[in-house]
N, C-alpha and C positions, 0 to 999 in steps of 0.2 A: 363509462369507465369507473371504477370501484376507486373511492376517495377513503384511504388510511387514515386512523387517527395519525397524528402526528407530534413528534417532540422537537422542537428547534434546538439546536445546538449553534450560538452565536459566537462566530472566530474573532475571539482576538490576537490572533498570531501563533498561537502557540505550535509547535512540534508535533503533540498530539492530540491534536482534537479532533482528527479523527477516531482515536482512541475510544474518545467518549461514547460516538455515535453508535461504533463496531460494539460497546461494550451494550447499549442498550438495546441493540437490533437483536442482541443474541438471547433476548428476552421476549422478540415478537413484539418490538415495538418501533415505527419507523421513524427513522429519524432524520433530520435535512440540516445540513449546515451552511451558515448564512452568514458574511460579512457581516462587521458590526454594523456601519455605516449603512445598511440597507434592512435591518432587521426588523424594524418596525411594519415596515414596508408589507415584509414577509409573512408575519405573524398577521397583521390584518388581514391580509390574502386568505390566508390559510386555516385561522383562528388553532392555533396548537391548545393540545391539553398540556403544556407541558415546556419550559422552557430553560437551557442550562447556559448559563455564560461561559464561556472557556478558560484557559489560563492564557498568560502572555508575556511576552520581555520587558513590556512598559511598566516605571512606575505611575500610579494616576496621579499624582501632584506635579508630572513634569508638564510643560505647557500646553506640548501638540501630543499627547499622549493621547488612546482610542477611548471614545467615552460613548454610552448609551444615551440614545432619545427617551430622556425622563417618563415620557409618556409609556412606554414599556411597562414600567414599575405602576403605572392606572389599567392597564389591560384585565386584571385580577386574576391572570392566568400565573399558574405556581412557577415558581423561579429558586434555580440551585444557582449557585456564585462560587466558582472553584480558583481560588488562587487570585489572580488576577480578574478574574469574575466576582468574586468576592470583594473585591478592591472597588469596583465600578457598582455595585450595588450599594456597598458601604458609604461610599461617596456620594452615589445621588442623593440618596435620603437623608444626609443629613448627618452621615457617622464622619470619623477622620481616620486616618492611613497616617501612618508615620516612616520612615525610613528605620529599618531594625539594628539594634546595637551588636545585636548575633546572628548575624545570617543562617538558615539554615538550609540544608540541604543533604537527601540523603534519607535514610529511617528513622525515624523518630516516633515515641512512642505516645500515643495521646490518651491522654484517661477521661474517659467517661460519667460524666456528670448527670445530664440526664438522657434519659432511654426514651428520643420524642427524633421526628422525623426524621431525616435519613441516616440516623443513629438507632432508629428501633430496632434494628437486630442485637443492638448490645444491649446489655444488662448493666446500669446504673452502675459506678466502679468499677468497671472492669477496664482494662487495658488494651489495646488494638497497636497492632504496627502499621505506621503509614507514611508514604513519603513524600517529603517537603523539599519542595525548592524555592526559595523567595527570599529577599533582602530587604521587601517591609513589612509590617504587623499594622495590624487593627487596633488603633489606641482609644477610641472611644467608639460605642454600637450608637446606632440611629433610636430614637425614641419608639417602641414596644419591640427590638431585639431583647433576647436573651442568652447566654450561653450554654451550648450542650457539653462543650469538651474543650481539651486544654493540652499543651507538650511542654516541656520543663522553660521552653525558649518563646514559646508562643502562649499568649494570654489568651486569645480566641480562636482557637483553632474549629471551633463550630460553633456558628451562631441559628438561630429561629427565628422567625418573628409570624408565631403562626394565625393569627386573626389576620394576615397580609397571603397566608402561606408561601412567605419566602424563606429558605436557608442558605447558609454560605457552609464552605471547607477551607480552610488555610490550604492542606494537602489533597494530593493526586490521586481520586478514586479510580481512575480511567488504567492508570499504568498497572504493570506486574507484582510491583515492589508492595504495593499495597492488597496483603494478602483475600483480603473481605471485600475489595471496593466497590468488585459487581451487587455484592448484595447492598453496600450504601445506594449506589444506584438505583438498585430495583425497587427499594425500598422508595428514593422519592418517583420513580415511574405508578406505582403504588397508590403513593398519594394524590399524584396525580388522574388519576383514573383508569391508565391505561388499560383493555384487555386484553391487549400480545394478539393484534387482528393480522400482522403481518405476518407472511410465512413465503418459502420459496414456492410454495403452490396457489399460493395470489400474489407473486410477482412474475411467473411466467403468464398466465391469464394475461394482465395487465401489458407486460412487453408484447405481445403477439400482438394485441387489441392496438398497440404505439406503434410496431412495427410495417402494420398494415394501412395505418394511416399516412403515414410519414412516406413510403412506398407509392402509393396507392393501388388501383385495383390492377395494373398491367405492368406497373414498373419494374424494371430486371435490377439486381444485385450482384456484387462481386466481390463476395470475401476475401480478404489477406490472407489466408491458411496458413500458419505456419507450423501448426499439429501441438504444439501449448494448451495448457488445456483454458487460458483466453480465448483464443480467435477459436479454438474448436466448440467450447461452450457457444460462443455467441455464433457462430455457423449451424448450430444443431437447434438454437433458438433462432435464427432468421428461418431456415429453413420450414420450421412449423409454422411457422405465420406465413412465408408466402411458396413455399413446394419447389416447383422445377423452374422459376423465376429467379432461385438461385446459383448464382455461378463461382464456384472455391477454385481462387488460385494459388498456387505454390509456386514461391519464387526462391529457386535455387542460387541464393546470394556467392556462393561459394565460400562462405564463411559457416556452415554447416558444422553440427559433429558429424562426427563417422557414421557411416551408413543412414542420417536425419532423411534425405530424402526417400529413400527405398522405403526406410520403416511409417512414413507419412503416410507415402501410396496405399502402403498394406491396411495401412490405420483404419482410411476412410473409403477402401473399396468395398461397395454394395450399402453403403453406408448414406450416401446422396441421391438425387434425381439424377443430377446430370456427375458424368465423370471428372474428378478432379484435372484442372488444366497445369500443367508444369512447365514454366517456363525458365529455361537457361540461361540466367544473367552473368553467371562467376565472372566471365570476363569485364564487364562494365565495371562491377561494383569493386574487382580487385585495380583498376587502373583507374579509381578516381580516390583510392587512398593508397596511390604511390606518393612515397615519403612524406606520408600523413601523420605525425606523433599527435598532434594535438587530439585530447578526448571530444570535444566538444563539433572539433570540426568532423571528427571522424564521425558521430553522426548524423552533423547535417547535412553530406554527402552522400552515405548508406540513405537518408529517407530523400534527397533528392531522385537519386537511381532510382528510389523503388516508385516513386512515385511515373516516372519515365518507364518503367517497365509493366506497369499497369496500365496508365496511358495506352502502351502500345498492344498490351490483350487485350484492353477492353473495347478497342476500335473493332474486333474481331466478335464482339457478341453485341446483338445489334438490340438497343433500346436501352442498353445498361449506364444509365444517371448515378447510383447508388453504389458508394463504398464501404465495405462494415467494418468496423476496427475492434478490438477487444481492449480498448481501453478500461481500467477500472481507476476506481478512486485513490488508491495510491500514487498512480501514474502522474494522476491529474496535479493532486498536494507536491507532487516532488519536482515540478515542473514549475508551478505555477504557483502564487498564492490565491487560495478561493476565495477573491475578490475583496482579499482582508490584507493585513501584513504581513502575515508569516513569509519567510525567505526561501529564495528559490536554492534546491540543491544541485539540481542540473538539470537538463534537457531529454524529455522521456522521446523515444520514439515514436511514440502514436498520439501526440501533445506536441510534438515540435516545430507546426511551422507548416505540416502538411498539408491542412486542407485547405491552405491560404494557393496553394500552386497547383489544386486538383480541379479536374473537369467533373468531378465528380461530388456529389452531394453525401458525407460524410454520415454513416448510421453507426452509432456507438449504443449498442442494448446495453451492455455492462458498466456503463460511466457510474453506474452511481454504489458498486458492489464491491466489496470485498474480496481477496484471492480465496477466503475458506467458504464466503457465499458463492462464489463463483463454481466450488465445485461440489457444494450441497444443493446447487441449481442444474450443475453436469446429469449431477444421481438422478435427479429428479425429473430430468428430461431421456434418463434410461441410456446414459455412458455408459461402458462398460469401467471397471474401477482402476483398470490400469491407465489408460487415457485421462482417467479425471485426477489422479496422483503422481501425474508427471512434473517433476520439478521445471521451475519456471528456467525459461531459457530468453536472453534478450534481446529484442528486435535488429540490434545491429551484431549479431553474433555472438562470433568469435574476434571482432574486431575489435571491441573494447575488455577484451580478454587476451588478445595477442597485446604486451604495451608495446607504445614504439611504434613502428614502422610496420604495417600489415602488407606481408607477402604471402605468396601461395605455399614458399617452404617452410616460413615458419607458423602457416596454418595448419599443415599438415604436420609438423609436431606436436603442436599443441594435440588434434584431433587425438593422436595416439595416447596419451600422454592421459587426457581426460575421460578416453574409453577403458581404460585400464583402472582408473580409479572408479567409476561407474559400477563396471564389473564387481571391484572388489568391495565395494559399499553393498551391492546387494548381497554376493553371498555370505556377507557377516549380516544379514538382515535389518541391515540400517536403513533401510533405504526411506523407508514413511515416517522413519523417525526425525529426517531431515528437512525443512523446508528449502536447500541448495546444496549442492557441494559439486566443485567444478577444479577446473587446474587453469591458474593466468602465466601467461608463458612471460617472465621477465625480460626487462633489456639489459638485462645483468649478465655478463659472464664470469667463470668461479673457475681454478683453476683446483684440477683434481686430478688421480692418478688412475689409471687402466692397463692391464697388464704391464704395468710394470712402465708403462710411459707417461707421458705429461699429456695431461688433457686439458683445453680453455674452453669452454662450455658454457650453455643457456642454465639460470638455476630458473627453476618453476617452481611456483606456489601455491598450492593446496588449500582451496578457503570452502569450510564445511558451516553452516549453521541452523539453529535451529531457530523458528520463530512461529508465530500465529497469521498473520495480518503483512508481512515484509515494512511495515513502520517502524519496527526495533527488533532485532534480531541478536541473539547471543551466538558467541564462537561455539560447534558444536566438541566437548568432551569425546572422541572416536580414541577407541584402544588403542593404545600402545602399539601392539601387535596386529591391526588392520594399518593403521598406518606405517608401520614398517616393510609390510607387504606393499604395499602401495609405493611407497620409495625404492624399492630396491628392484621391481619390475619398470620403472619407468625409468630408472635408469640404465638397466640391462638392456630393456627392449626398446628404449626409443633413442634411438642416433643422434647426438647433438645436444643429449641433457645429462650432467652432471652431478647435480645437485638440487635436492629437492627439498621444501621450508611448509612449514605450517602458520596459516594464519589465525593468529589469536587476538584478532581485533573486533569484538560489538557496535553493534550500529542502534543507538549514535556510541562513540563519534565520530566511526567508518561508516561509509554504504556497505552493502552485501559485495556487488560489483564494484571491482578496483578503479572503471573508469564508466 
């Protein structure tokens, strides 16, 4: 099996550090993110060319705050210190951290001092915008630091110390805000030595070669299908590695959009070995979130059932050990922290619990991907491009999209309700311009007028946005006049809705999905 270079990315907690990894892979270089507390570990393992500390909530002068194995810093492999990375480098050697008089956070503008490691795309004086968030400074550098650059509030906002080849950043390469930050990155990839060996055409090689192991030579499979272009990608990659030993089910949860399962069938006919299996749960899974509000339970009842409804096909395909899930790396961070501190946001469905209750031996090919590798690995396994540009849909429906109480009438509102916006997203040709846009049916009722009578109604919410990665997401900008369309047909055509809102909330500090 073909061993990548490699760049370690060590979590200290932060929000985005997967950020980091997504921003360096998109340079062909691969990346792995590693709890602090285990990184040492890692990097011996592995010997990285290349090594970046992440940011994080902690100050490093509080007691139990995350600290590095000193020995790290003797590896003599090059090391970037961003934020709170910067803070744990500064410290071990020898420098001091102070608590800041001016917090800052936000854009800030850093000037350029000298034009040396992951500052060599700028040109000595010149100005760059970039963004900070921290409440301490670096008040003295460790003996052979230097400074590259500076912000009117931060005294070091870039340090070197290149006979060690280590650097630090005050600010966020990794995020949006920071217009240049991939090239700060690439630059220390750069110096690192990387050659960008990674590509989505030696990671399919490599999963097939994993796939077939993990399987082995006779073991049967049974995908989750739920026609996403997750579980589809990773169903079109099992499938190459082991042929008609895979078996794609479709589990009609009943919490489906309109027409989700016909259009499924149609997806992936002539498309498999064997024929997609469909099997009809709606009734289970809508009677085990009768008078269910809570978000939390509502999925860990939806992945109870499904797990009971695969249970019960898979007894019908005889040899089948193996479940494949299209988990990616998002899933994973939002769930869970990876095996560092960052905090958990909620409960993912293909992460929550499941294969703790499965008879079945768990294959995740996409755990380690991205939603936009995930469908630069589609292309490349020969999707066709409307299945790979399917906006994301999530594992427990419509049910943390109906709030409240999920019934079958007020599923089938919502359903209308969201095909209608659907529709008119694409013929204003938005549609790849968005990475979501869906309609959450409220527990809110709004009193309004219809010919001329009093009406008490469901308002429904409209949440569009755009993003790269689903780790931050902005509210999508959509006309005036598409959205007016969109309101005034969902309330005309759908029975039981009144009043219709737009959501103008970014993630952080919303999720994408309301619940």
């Amino acid at each position: 099996m073909a061993h990548h270079q490699t760049l370690i990315v060590v979590d200290f907690g932060s929000q985005v550090t997967q950020l980091i990894a997504r921003c360096v892979r998109e340079q062909g270089v691969y990346a792995e993110i590693v709890p602090f507390n285990k990184a040492l570990e890692r990097i011996q393992a592995v010997n990285p060319l290349g090594i970046v500390l992440s940011g994080g909530p902690s100050s490093i002068y509080e007691e139990h705050s995350p600290k590095l194995d000193p020995a790290v810093f003797e590896t003599g492999v090059p090391v970037l210190g961003i934020c709170y990375g910067l803070y744990v480098m500064v410290d071990a050697l020898g420098g001091s951290v102070v608590s800041a008089t001016d917090r800052e956070y936000g854009g800030a503008t850093l000037s350029v001092e000298t034009s040396s490691g992951p500052l060599s795309p700028f040109e000595a004086g010149s100005e760059q915008t970039v963004w900070m968030s921290h409440g301490d400074h670096v008040e003295v550098l460790p003996e052979g630091f230097n400074r590259l650059g500076r912000t009117p509030n931060c005294a070091f906002a870039a340090i070197e110390d290149p006979q060690r080849r280590m650097w630090g950043v005050q600010f966020h390469p990794e995020v949006f805000h920071t217009p240049r930050g991939r090239e700060i990155l690439g630059a220390f990839t750069t110096l690192c030595g990387f050659d960008g060996d990674w590509t989505m055409a030696a990671f399919v090689e490599e999963a097939v070669e994993k796939i077939r192991v993990a399987v082995g030579e006779s073991g049967h499979v049974i995908c989750g299908l739920s026609g996403g272009v997750d579980s589809s990608v990773a169903a079109m990659l099992v499938e190459k590695a082991i042929g008609d030993r895979l078996h794609c089910v479709f589990v009609d949860n009943g919490l489906l959009r309109k027409n989700e399962r016909q259009e499924v069938e149609r997806m992936f006919e002539g498309k498999l070995h064997n024929p997609l299996r469909v099997v009809d749960a709606a009734d289970a899974f809508l009677s085990q979130l009768a008078g269910v509000t809570d978000p939390e339970v509502k999925r860990k009842r939806i992945g109870a059932t499904f797990i009971d409804a695969f249970d019960g096909e898979a007894g019908t395909i005889g040899g089948a050990k193996y479940l494949v899930q299209g988990t990616l790396y998002p899933d994973v961070i939002e769930s869970v922290s990876v095996g560092g501190p960052s905090s958990t946001i909620k409960t993912h469905h293909n992460v929550g619990g499941l294969p703790e209750r499965m008879h079945m031996t768990v294959v995740e090919p996409l755990r380690a991907l991205f939603k936009d590798e995930v469908r630069k690995l589609g292309l490349e396994l020969g999707m066709d491009e409307d299945m790979v540009w399917r906006h994301p849909f999530p594992g427990p429906g419509l049910a943390v999209r109906v709030l409240g109480e999920v019934t079958q009438e007020r599923c089938d509102k919502l359903r209308e309700a969201d095909a209608i916006i659907i529709e008119e997203i694409r013929k204003a040709g938005l549609y790849r311009d968005l990475w979501q846009v869906f309609g959450v049916l409220l527990p809110v009722n709004s009193v309004g007028v219809m010919g001329d009578g009093r009406t008490y109604e469901n308002a429904l919410a409209i949440r569009a946005v755009s993003s790269t990665d689903a780790m931050t997401a902005d509210w999508a900008k959509l006309p005036y006049e598409v959205l007016g369309i969109m309101s005034n047909r969902i309330i005309n055509e759908v029975r039981g809705i009144n009043r219709v809102c737009y959501d103008i909330s970014s993630k952080p500090p919303a999720t994408i999905e309301w619940e």
